[in-house]
C-alpha angles and dihedrals in degrees: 000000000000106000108241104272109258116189115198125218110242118238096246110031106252114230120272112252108239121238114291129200086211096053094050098054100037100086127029092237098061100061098020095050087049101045089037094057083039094062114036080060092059091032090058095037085054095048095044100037112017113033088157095070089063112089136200138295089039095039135143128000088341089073093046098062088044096059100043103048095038103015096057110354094049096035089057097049086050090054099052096040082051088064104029089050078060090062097034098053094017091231129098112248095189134016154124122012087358086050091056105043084047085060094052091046084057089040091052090052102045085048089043092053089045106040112006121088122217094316085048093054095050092044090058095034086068094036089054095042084048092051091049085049099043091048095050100042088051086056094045090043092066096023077064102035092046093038088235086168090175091066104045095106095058095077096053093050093052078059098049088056088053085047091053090047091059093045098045085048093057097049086048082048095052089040097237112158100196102042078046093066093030088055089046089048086062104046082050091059099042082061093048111056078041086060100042086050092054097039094046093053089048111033100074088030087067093040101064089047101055099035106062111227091010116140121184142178111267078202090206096162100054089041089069090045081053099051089038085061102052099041085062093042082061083039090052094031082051087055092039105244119138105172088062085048102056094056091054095048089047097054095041089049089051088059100052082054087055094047093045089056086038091068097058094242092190080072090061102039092098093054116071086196091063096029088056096055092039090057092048095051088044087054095040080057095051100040086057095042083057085048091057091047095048098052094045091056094248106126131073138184119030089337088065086081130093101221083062083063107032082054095049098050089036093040111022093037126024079022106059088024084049095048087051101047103039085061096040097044090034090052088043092053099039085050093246130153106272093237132106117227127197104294093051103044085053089049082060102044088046088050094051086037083049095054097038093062086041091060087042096050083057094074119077111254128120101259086054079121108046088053089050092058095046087055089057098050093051097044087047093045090046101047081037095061097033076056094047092049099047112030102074084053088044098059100043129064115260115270092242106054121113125246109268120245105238105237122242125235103283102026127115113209105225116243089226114137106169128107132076087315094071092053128214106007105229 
């Protein structure tokens, strides 16, 4: 077994590297992580104090659920499946010049939503639908070319977020409420099987690095069954029908409990970087249990609507299981120690804080508002600080890479990133 990564302080502090243009772009996680966080904290600013700002088509709560599901969830799942596919397959899908024109194309969608009319809309409507593309046919492109078999199905999947996006937009377009809800449902449960494939991979990966002597259950078997379960429960949710989909959900949430106990969570409770994934795959398994329950008719009161269970699975799960990978995978892959300080650990306290008085504010008391806007300002202050403390690793060079050899005329540099450099493969 690999020894935990230590990392020992030089005698004399080497300088900082500057921020570099190259470094930025050279892996997803580095711009995507950045103008993800970024968003989901304005997105959320503008939904809770300034409703005003946002404008038609895209208005109201409709614009709300897109952006929060594609404009930050799914962007930051793009983002991490961008720079593990580089590990998993040891070539690049996506940098440099072709990095950067793919985040325009994100930027012009989420400014054409807010602020741009009809014309905006379509306009951002193809620019978002051409970063979901782009995205899966780079995937595709070194799945295929490194005969990485096992990861076949996660493009098509990207593109079935992308699917579910247009979709979602023409029923927003045509003002229909239910199919509203029906074409966001599906775009929820592309990302989540998206989410239970990747969790379950890393999370006991990371596990048995981090615990010395630990040995867990990859649980391989019961994570296609998984899968299995949740591909039929789009196929059912596709042909409307929401009684085959709830058994479906139940069954692939009571897997992800299985596998959470699976993976002896008592061992992680001392490591913020481990706690904090196990929570969000306990949430994403209850949120889908209560999906389950909410399409086969079973809930009542203030659980008998979908936004209980839309939160549950969006906040309590992808939400707590994003703010913990986007700072483990991001200080792997900066070579940084595997540890949280201060500033993180309070990032991850604010965003559970943030989901537990969203799921308070649901239910109908007076202070349902008050508990709205305190949700805000904990989701905001906890993106904000995860923002102060990165970027300004995300946008220099590691301090331990190497010069690079300027090439000479005729040579063509290799897009290969893995190697020590890349830090823990996921």
């Amino acid at each position: 077994m690999a020894e935990p990564l230590v990392i020992e302080e030089p005698a004399a502090a080497r300088p900082r590297p500057r921020p570099s243009l190259d470094a930025f772009l050279s892996l997803g996680f580095r711009p995507l992580y950045i103008a993800g966080s970024a968003w989901a904290v304005v997105a959320v600013a503008i939904w809770i104090f300034a409703p005003a700002l946002i404008g038609a088509p895209l208005s109201g709560v409709a614009w709300h659920a897109h952006e929060m599901l594609w404009g930050f969830i799914a962007t930051i799942a793009v983002a991490f499946l961008l720079t593990a596919s580089a590990n998993w397959t040891g070539i690049n899908p996506l940098r440099g010049a072709g990095l950067g024109a793919t985040c325009l194309l994100w930027l012009v969608a989420r400014l054409g939503y807010l602020f741009g009319g009809t014309a905006g809309f379509w306009l951002a409507a193809a620019c978002e639908s051409a970063f979901f593309l782009v995205a899966a046919l780079s995937l595709l492109r070194v799945m295929h070319k490194a005969h990485s078999r096992r990861n076949y199905g996660i493009p098509w999947l990207v593109l079935g977020l992308g699917a579910a996006n247009l979709l979602y937009l023409q029923a927003a377009l045509r003002g229909d409420h239910a199919v509203l809800i029906q074409r966001f449902d599906l775009g929820l449960l592309c990302m989540a099987v998206i989410a239970l494939l990747i969790a379950r991979r890393v999370i006991p990966f990371f596990a048995m690095r981090a615990v010395t002597g630990l040995k867990i259950p990859m649980l391989t078997r019961s994570g296609q069954v998984q899968v299995a379960l949740g591909l039929a429960a789009i196929a059912a949710a596709l042909a409307g029908l929401p009684h085959v989909a709830a058994p479906a959900l139940a069954v692939a949430a009571l897997i992800g409990l299985f596998q959470v106990w699976s993976w002896r969570p008592l061992a992680a409770r001392a490591n913020p970087l481990l706690w904090i994934l196990y929570l969000g795959y306990t949430a994403l398994s209850l949120g889908l249990l209560a999906a389950g329950a909410y399409l086969g008719g079973l809930e009542s009161g203030p659980l008998a609507r979908p936004a209980t269970y839309v939160h549950i699975v969006a906040m309590g799960g992808f939400s707590i299981l994003i703010i913990g990978m986007i700072t483990r995978t991001a200080l792997g892959h900066l070579g940084k120690p595997l540890r949280v300080d201060r500033s993180m650990l309070w990032s991850y306290v604010l965003i559970i804080a943030a989901a537990l008085l969203r799921l308070a504010a649901l239910w109908p008391t007076a202070s349902g508002q008050g508990l709205l806007h305190a949700a805000a300002a904990c989701w905001i202050a906890g993106l904000a600080l995860y923002l102060w403390r990165f970027v300004p690793m995300l946008i220099r060079p590691r301090p331990d890479a190497a010069p690079q050899p300027q090439p000479q005329r005729g040579q063509v540099q290799a897009a290969v990133v893995r190697g020590p450099a890349q830090g823990p493969r996921p």
